[in-house]
N, C-alpha and C positions, 0 to 999 in steps of 0.2 A: 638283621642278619649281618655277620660279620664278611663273610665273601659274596660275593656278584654267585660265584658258581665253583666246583669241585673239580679238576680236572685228571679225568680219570684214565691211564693209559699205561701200557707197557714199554719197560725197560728197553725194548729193543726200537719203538719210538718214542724216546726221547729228546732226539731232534726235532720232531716236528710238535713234540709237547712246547718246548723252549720258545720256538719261532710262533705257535698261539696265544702262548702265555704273554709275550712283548706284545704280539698285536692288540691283542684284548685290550691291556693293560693299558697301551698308548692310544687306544682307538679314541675319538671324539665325535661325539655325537651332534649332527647335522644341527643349526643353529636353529633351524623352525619347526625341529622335535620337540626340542629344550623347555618343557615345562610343563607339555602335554600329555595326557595320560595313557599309560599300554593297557595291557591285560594284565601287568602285576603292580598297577601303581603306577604316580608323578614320573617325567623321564627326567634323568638329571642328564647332565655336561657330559658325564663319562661313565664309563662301565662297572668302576669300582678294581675291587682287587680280585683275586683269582688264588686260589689255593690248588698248591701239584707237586707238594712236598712228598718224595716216596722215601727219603732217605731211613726212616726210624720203624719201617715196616717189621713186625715181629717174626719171628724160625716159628712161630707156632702159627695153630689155622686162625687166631684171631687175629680181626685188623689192629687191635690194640686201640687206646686210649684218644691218643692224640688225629689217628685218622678220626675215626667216629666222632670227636668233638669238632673237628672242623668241618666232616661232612655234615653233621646239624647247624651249622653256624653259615651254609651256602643254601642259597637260593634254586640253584641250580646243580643237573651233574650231566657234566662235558664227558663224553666217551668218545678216545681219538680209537674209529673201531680199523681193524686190520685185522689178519689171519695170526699177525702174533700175538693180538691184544683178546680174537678170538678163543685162544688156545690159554690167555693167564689164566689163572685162579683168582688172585688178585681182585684184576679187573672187575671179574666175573662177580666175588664178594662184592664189589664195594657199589657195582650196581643192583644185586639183590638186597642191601641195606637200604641202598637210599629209596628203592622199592617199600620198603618193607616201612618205613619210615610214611610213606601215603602220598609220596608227592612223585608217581609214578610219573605224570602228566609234565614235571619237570623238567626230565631226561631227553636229551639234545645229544645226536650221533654228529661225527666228525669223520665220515670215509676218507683214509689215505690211501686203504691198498685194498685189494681181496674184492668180493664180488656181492655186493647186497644181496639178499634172498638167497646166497648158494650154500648148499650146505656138506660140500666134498670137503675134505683133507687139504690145505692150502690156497682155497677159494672162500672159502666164507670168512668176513670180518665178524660180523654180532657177534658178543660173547652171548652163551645159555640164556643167561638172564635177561637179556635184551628181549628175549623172544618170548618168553611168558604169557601166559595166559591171563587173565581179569578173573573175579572173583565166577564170571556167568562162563566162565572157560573158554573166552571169545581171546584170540591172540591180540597182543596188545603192538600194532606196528609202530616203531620208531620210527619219532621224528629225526631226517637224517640229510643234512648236507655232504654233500658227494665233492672231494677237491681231486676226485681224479681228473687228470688232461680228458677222459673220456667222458667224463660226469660232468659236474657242475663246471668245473674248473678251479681253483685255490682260491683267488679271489672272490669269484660271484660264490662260493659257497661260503667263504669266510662271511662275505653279507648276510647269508644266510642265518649262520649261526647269529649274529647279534641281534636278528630281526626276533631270532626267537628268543633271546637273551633280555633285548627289550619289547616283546609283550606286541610287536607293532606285524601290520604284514611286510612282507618281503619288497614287493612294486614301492608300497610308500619311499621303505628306507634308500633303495636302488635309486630310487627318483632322486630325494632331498641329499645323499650323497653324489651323485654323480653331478649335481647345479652344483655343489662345491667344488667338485674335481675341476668342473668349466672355468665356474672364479679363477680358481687357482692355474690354468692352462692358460686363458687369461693373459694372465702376470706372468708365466711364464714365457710366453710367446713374445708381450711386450720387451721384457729382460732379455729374452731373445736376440731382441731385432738390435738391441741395443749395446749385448755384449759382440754380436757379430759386428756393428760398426766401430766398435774398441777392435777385433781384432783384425778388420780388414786394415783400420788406422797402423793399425802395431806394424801388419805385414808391410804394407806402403812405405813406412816411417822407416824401415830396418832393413831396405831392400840396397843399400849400399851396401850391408856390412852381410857379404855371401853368406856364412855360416849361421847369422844370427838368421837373417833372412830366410831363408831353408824353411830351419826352426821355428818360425812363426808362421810360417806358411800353411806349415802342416798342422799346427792349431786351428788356426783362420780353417782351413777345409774339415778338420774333426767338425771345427761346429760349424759348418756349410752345413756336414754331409747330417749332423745330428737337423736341423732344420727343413731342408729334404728332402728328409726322410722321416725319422721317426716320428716328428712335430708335424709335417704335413699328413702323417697318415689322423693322427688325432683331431687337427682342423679341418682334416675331410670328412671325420666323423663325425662331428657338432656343426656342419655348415657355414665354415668362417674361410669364403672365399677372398673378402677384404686383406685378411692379415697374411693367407698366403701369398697375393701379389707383390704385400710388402719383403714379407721373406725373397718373393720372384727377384725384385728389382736389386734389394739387397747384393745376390748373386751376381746377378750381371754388372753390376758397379764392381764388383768384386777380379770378377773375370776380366774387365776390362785393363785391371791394374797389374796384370802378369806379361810378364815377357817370354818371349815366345821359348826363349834357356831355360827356363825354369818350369817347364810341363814333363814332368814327369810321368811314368805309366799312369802311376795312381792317379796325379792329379789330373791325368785326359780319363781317366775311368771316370771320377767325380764330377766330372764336368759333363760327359756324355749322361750323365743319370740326372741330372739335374735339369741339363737342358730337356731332357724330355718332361721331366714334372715342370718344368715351365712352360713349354709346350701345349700339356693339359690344361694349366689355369687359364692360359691366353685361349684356347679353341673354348670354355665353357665361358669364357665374357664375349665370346664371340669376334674372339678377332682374330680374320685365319691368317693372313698376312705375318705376323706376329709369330704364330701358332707355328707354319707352315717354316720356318724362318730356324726356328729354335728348335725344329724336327731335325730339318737339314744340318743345324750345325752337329746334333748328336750323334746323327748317321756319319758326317765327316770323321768325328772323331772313334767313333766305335768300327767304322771300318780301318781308319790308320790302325789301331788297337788290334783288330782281330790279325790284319797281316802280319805283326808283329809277333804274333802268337797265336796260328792258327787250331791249337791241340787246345786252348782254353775253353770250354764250353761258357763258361758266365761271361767273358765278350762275344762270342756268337747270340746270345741270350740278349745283351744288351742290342746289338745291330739288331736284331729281328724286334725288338721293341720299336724302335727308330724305322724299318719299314711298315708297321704296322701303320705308327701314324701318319707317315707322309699318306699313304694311301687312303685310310680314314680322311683325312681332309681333303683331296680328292674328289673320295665318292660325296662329303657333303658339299662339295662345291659343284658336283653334278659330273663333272671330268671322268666319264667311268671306261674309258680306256687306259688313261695316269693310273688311276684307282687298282684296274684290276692288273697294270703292269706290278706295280708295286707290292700288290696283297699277294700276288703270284711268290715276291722273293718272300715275303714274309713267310707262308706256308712252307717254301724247301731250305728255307734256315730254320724253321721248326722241326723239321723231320731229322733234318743231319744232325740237329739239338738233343732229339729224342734218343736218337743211335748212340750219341756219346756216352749217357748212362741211365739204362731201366729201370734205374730202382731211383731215380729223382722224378716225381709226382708231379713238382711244377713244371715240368720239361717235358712232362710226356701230354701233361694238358695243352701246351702249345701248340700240339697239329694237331688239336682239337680245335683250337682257337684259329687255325688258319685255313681248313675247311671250311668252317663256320663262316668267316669273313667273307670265301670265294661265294660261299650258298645265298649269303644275302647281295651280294654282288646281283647273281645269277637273277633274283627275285626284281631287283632294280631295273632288267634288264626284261625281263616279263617272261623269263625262262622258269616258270612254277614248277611243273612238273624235276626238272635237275635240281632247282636247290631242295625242292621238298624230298626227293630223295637224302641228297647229302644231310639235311638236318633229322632225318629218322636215324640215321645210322650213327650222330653222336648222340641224340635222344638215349638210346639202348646205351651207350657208355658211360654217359651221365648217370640214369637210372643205377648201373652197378656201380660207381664211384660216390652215389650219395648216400646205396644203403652200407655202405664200407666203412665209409665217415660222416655219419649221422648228424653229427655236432657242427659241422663244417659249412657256416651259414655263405659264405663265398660261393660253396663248390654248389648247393641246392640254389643261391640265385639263378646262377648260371645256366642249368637245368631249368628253372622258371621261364628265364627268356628261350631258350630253343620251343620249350611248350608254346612260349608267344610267335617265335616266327611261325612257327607250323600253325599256329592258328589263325595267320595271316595270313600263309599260302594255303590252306584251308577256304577259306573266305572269298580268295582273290580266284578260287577255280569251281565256287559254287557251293559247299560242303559247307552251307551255315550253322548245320544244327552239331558239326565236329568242330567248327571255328569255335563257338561260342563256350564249346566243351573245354578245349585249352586251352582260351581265356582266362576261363575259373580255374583249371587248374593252375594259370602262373596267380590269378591271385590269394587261391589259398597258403600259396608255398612262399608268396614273399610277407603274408600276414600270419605265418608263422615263424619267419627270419622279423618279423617287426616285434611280436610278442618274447621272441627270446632275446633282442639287441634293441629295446624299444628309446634307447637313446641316439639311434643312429638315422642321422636325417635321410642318409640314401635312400636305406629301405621305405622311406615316406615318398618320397619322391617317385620309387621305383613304381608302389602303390598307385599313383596316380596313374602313372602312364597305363597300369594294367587295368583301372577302373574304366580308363577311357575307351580303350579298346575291346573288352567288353561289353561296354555301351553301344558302342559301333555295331556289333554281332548280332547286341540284343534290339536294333533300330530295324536291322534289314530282317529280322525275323518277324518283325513287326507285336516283340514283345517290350511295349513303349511304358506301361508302369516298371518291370524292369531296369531299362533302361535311363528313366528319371532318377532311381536308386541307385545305379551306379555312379550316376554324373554328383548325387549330392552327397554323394559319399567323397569321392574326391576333390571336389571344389573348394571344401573349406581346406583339406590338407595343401595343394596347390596353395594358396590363398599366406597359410602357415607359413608357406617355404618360402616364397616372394619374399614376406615381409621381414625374414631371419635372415636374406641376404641376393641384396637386388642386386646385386653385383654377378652373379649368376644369370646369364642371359635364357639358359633353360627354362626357369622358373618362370621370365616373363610369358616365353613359350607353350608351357604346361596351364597356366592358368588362362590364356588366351584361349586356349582349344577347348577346356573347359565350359569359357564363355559361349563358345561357340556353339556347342552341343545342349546349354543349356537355352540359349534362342533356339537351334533347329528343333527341340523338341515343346517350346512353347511354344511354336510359329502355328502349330495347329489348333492350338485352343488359345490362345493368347498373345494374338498379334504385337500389341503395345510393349509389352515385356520380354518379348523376342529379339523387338527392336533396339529395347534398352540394352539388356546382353548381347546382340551384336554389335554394338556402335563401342561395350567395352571390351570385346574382342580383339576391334579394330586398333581400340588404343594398344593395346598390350603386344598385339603383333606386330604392330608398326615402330615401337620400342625394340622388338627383337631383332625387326627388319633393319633398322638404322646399325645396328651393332654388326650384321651378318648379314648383307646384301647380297652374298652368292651364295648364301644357302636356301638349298632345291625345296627342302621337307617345309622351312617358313615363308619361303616366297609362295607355294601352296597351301598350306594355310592362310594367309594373311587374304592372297585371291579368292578361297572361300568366302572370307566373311566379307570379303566386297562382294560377291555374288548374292551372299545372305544380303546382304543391304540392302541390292539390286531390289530382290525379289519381293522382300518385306517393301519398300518405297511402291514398287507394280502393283502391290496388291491394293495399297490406296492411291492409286491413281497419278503419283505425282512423277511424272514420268521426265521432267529433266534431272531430280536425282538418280532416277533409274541409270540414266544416260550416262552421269557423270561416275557413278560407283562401278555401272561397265567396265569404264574407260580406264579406270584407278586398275580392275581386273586387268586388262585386257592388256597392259602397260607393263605388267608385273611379270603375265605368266611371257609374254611376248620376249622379252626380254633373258629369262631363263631356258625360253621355249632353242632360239638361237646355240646354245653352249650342250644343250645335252636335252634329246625327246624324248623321255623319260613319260610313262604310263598314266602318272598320276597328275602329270602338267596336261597330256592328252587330252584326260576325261571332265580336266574342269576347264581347256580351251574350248570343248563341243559344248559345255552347259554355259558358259557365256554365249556363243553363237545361238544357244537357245534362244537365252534371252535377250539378246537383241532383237530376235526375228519376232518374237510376241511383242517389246515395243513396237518394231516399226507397221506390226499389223495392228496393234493399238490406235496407231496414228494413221491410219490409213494408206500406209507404203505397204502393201500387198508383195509385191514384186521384191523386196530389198527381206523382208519377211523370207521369203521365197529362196531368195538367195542365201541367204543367215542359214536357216534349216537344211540347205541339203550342203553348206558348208559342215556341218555340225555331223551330217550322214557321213560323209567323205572321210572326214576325220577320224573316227567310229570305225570304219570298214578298211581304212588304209592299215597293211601291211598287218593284215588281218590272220589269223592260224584258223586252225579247224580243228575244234568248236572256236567262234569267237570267244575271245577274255572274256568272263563273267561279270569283271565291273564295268564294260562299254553296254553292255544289256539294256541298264537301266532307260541313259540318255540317249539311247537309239530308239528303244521303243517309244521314248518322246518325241524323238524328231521324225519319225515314220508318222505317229499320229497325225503331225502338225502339219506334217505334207500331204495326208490324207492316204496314205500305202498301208491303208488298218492291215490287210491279209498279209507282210510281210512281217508286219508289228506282231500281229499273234504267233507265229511260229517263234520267234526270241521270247515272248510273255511265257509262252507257255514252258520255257526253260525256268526264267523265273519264277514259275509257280510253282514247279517241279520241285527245285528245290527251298521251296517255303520261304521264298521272298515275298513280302510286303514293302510297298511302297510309300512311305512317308506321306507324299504328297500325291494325289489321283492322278492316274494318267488325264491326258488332256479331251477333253470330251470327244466322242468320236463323228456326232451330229456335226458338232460344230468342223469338224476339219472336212468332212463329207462337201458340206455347203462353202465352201472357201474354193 
C-alpha cells in the first residue's frame, strides 16, 4: 500500500486535518515496537505517509479518479468526525467507498467536536455512513478516539489513533511511549539544571551593568519559574524526587545572589511560589526544619505582596498556600495548637479568596480545603463526632463537583480521601462495618484515577496508603483472609516506590507499615515470619525516624513495631529482649508523649504498660505487674467522654482482665461485640487473672 491511511474530513476542519496530518507523519514509533508484529503486520520506525488531498474534488456526485485511487492505495480511513464533517457529502461518500471496498474494520474515528451517539441537528459528529449496519443488519460501531478536553483529550486520543493505525493495543503503545517521554524529561531536566546555572552565571556576571542586569534577571527567573513549575509538576509525575532537590538548591543559590534593589513585584511573586515547592520537597525528605524555614520565608514574602495589593486575588491565593503549610508542619510535628492557629488563617483567606470571584473553581475549592484541614485537626484532637460532621458536608460537594467533571482525576482524588477520613472517624467511633465501606470506596476511585493516569506514581502511592487502611477495617472485623489480600496487594507497590526514589522519606514510611501489618497478621499462625517482617519494619521506620524525629504519625508507628518485637520475643520466652524493645518503645512515645497527647500515642502508651506488667508477672514481680496494669487502666479512662473512644476498648478490656475486674471487662466487650469487633489476638484468659 502506498498510504499508511486516507484522511477523511471536511473543509471546515481543515485545521485540525493539517495539525494530524504533521503529527502522523512525524510521529516515531517507540524503539521496543520496532520490529514486532501488530494486527496488520511487521511495525516499522514510522507511520508512513498519509493522503488528505481534497483539492481536485469533482462539481459532480463522483469522487473522481484520483480520490478512489488513493483511497485503494491506503491501509486505512482516518474520519476527523464533527457536526460539519457529519453534515459533508463528501465525507459521507468517501466513507461508504472505502466501506464498500471490504475493509470496513479499517475505519478509525477522530472526534473534534459534536457528541458521539447524538443524533440532533449540531450534536452529532458520525457521518450516515459511519453508522451502517453489517451484512446481519447488526450496526456496525466505530472505532473512535474522542480529543475533546471532555473526551479522551488531543493527546491520549491522538495515541489512540496510532495504536490503532499500528495494529497494537492502546496500554502497550501509552506505556512504550510515555518510557520515551521519561528518557527524554530525563535530558531535559538535566539541560535544565545546567542551562539554569549558565543563567544564574550570566545574571551574577552582568549584575554591575543595571540594564543588562535587569535583563538577565528576568531570563534567569522565566527559567526559574519554567523549573518550578511546569518541570516540577512532571517530576512529581514520574517520582524523581532526586532531581527536584537539585532544581530546589539550584533556586536558593540563585536567590541568594539578588540584592535586595532588584526584587521586583514579580520577582517576590517567583520567589514566594518557589519557596513553597521547596518547602514540599524538604517536608517529603523529611526535613521540617528546612521545610518549615522556606514556608516562612513565602509567607514573608506573599504577605509584603498582598499589602501591596490587597484587591489581587492570586497573592491572597499564594499567602493562603504559605498558611497552609506552616500549619501542616505543625500538626506533623504534633504542635496542634500552632497547627490549628494557622489552619484557622488558612480557611478565612480561603473564603475572602472565594468572594473575590465565583466563577474561579480553583478558589472556591479552597474553603473546601480549609474546612477539611480544621476536620482533620478536629479528629487529631479526638473530636470525631465535629469533624465527621464537617467532612460529610464536603463529601456532598465533592460528589456534585465530580459528576460535573468526570474526567478530572485531581478533583475524584480528593473526594477519595474525604471517603477515607470518614472512614477513619467511622472506625475511631465504632462503625466497622461503615469504616471498612469507605475504604473500598477510596480504593476503587483512586484504581480508577490509576487505570486512566497509570503512569502516575502518586496514584500508586495513593493505593497503598488506601490498601492499608483497609486492611486495618478488615483486621478489626476479624475478616483476616481479607485482610492478608489487601496487605499483598500493596506491599509489592510500596516496595516499587521505595526503590524508584529513596529519597522520599514517605515511601520508607509506607513500606514499613506494610511490613508491619504483614507480621501482625502472621503473628497468629506464623510466629517466625512475623518476626522476620517486624524486625524489617523496624528497619525502615527507624530510616524514616532518623530523617523526621518529630513526626507524631512515625514516632507511632515505629513504637508499634517495637511493641510487635516486644510481643513476638514474650511469646518465646526470651524476656531481656522483651525488656529492651519495651524500652526502645517506651523512649519514643515518651518523648513525643511531652510536646502533644495526642490519641494514638495514648493507646500504644497503655499497650506497652500491658506489656510490661505480663513481663514482670512472667518474672515473678506480681506487685510491679500490678502496678504496670492499672497504670495502663488509668491511662485508658483519663479524660474519658461518654461513651468511651472506641479505640481505648480494646486495651482496657485487656487490662481489666489482667487485674481480674472480668465484670467491668464485659460491659466494654460487649460494645465491641456489638459492633463486630474481633480481636486479633484472645483476650487474656480469665481463670488465669481470677487465680493472680
Amino acid at each position: 500500500m502506498r498510504y499508511r491511511a486516507f484522511i477523511s474530513y471536511s473543509h471546515a476542519d481543515a485545521r485540525w486535518a493539517r495539525w494530524l496530518m504533521r503529527r502522523l507523519e512525524s510521529y516515531r514509533v517507540p524503539a521496543r515496537l520496532v520490529g514486532t508484529r501488530g494486527t496488520y503486520g511487521p511495525i516499522g520506525a514510522r507511520l508512513g505517509a498519509f493522503f488528505r488531498d481534497r483539492e481536485e474534488l469533482p462539481s459532480a456526485g463522483d469522487l473522481g479518479a484520483t480520490i478512489r485511487a488513493a483511497m485503494a492505495e491506503s491501509e486505512s480511513l482516518v474520519v476527523i468526525c464533527s457536526p460539519t464533517a457529519a453534515k459533508s457529502r463528501w465525507v459521507n461518500a468517501e466513507v461508504a467507498a472505502f466501506r464498500e471496498s471490504g475493509r470496513g474494520d479499517r475505519v478509525l474515528c477522530f472526534v473534534i467536536a459534536g457528541m458521539p451517539g447524538a443524533d440532533g441537528p449540531g450534536e452529532a459528529c458520525f457521518p450516515p455512513a459511519l453508522l451502517a449496519t453489517d451484512a446481519d443488519g447488526c450496526p456496525i460501531e466505530p472505532l473512535a478516539a474522542d480529543a475533546r478536553p471532555e473526551g479522551d483529550g488531543r493527546e491520549r486520543a491522538f495515541l489512540k489513533l496510532v495504536a490503532g493505525l499500528l495494529g497494537v493495543g492502546y496500554d502497550t503503545l501509552a506505556q512504550r511511549d510515555a518510557q520515551r517521554r521519561n528518557r527524554t524529561l530525563a535530558v531535559v531536566a538535566f539541560a535544565s539544571l545546567v542551562g539554569m546555572s549558565i543563567a544564574i552565571g550570566l545574571a551574577a556576571a552582568a549584575y554591575a551593568a543595571r540594564n543588562d542586569a535587569q535583563r538577565r534577571q528576568a531570563q534567569a527567573e522565566d527559567i526559574l519559574g519554567f523549573m518550578l513549575g511546569d518541570l516540577r509538576k512532571k517530576l512529581t509525575t514520574v517520582g524523581r524526587l532526586d532531581l527536584m532537590r537539585a532544581v530546589d538548591d539550584k533556586a536558593i543559590g540563585y536567590f541568594a545572589t539578588l540584592d535586595a534593589r532588584d526584587l521586583s513585584d514579580r520577582s517576590l511573586e517567583e520567589q514566594a511560589r518557589s519557596l513553597t515547592g521547596i518547602g514540599e520537597v524538604r517536608l517529603a525528605e523529611g526535613n521540617h526544619d528546612a521545610a518549615m524555614k522556606a514556608f516562612r520565608e513565602a509567607h514573608a514574602r506573599s504577605t509584603a505582596l498582598r499589602e501591596r495589593a490587597p484587591a489581587n486575588g492570586q497573592r491572597l491565593f499564594d499567602l493562603a498556600q504559605a498558611e497552609y503549610w506552616i500549619g501542616f508542619v505543625a500538626w506533623r510535628q504534633g504542635r496542634l495548637d500552632d497547627a490549628e492557629k494557622w489552619l484557622s488563617r488558612y480557611r478565612d483567606s480561603a473564603i475572602e479568596l472565594a468572594a473575590m470571584d465565583r466563577n474561579k473553581f480553583d478558589w472556591q475549592k479552597e474553603v473546601a480545603y480549609g474546612h477539611q484541614s480544621l476536620a482533620v485537626l478536629s479528629e487529631a484532637r479526638g473530636r470525631y463526632a465535629e469533624a465527621e460532621r464537617a467532612m460529610r458536608s464536603q463529601l456532598n460537594l465533592y460528589r456534585i463537583w465530580v459528576d460535573r467533571r468526570p474526567t478530572d482525576l485531581e478533583l475524584r482524588f480528593e473526594a477519595t480521601n474525604i471517603e477515607s477520613w470518614l472512614g477513619s472517624l467511622a472506625m475511631r467511633q465504632g462503625r466497622l462495618a461503615e469504616a471498612e465501606s469507605f475504604f473500598f470506596e477510596e480504593v476503587r476511585g483512586l484504581a480508577r484515577n490509576h487505570a486512566m493516569d497509570p503512569l502516575n506514581v502518586r496514584w500508586k502511592q495513593e493505593r497503598v496508603e488506601a490498601q492499608v487502611l483497609l486492611a486495618e477495617a478488615q483486621v478489626q472485623r476479624g475478616r483476616l483472609p481479607e485482610a492478608r489480600a489487601s496487605i499483598e496487594f500493596a506491599t509489592p507497590l510500596a516496595l516499587e516506590l521505595l526503590e524508584r526514589d529513596a529519597a522520599d522519606n514517605t515511601r520508607h514510611v509506607s513500606l514499613g507499615i506494610c511490613r508491619w501489618w504483614q507480621a501482625q497478621l502472621a503473628s497468629v499462625q506464623s510466629p517466625d515470619d512475623a518476626r522476620q517482617a517486624a524486625d524489617v519494619a523496624v528497619a525502615l521506620l527507624t530510616h524514616a525516624h532518623r530523617a523526621e524525629p518529630r513526626n507524631d504519625r512515625i514516632v507511632g508507628w515505629l513504637a508499634r513495631a517495637r511493641v510487635q518485637q516486644a510481643q513476638l520475643a514474650l511469646i518465646r520466652d526470651q524476656r531481656e529482649a522483651t525488656r529492651l524493645y519495651l524500652a526502645a518503645a517506651r523512649a519514643l512515645i515518651n518523648t513525643a508523649w511531652k510536646t502533644g497527647q495526642g490519641e494514638d500515642l495514648r493507646l500504644w502508651l497503655a499497650r506497652i504498660n500491658l506489656l510490661e506488667g505480663e513481663l514482670a508477672q512472667r518474672s515473678g514481680n506480681s506487685a510491679v505487674a500490678t502496678q504496670s496494669w492499672n497504670e495502663a487502666r488509668r491511662l485508658l479512662l483519663e479524660n474519658a467522654t461518654a461513651p468511651l473512644a472506641f479505640g481505648r476498648l480494646d486495651p482496657l478490656v485487656r487490662a481489666l482482665h489482667l487485674l481480674g475486674q472480668t465484670g467491668e471487662a464485659e460491659a466494654h466487650a460487649q460494645r465491641l461485640d456489638a459492633a463486630g469487633f474481633k480481636p486479633l489476638q484472645p483476650w487474656p484468659a480469665i481463670p488465669t487473672m481470677a487465680a493472680r
